[in-house]
N, C-alpha and C positions, 0 to 999 in steps of 0.2 A: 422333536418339536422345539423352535427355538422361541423364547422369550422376548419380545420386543418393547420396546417403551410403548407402542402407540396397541400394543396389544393387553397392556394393563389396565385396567377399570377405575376410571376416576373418581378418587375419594374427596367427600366434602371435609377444607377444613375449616376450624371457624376463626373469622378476624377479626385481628386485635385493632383495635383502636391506637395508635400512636399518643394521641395526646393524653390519653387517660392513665389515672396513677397504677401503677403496680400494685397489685394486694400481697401483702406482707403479713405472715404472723409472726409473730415471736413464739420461738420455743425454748420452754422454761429450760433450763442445764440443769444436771445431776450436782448437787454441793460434792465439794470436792473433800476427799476424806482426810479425815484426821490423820495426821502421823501416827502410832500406835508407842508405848514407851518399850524398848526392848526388853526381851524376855529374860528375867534373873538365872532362869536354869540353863540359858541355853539354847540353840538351834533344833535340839532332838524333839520330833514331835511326837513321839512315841510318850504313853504315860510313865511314872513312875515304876511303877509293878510291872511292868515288860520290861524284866531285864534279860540279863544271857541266859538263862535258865530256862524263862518262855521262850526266846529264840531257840534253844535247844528240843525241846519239845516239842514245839513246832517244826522244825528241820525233820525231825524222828519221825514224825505224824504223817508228813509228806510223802521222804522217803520210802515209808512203809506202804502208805498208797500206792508210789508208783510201780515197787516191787509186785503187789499184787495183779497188779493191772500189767505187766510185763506178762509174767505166771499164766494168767488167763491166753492172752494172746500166743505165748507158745505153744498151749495145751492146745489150745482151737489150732495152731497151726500143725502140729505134730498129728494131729486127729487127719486135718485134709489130705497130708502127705500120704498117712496109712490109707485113707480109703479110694484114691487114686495112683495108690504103691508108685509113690513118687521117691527117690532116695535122695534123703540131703546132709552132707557132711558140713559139720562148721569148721 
């Protein structure tokens, strides 16, 4: 089916008046921010008390997750191979 101009449904639109003024609002603007004074310690936005130690900890904590979560995954996959006596060499 093709689309035609004379096959489109004509919409009312409403007219403007020419000589009448434009309505205008004003919208208020955001104040503009203050400079801030830079920071004595430095760029790091990490606190004080995170130092290498948390980082360390934290890497450890990770790590160990993800080992777990490997562990898991092989077991379940070591399980499917045996009960489909599928043989797999790494």
């Amino acid at each position: 089916m093709l689309i035609t101009e004379d096959s489109l449904p004509e919409i009312s639109t409403p007219k403007i008046d020419p000589n009448s003024e434009a309505i205008s609002e004003e919208i208020p603007l955001p104040p503009e921010p203050q400079p801030q004074p830079p920071n004595e310690a430095g760029s790091n936005t990490r606190t004080d008390s995170y130092d290498w130690r948390g980082y360390l900890i934290e890497a450890a904590s990770k790590t160990r997750k993800r080992r777990q979560i490997e562990d898991k995954a092989q077991t379940r996959f070591e399980r499917l191979c045996r009960r489909f006596h599928i043989e797999v060499t790494n």
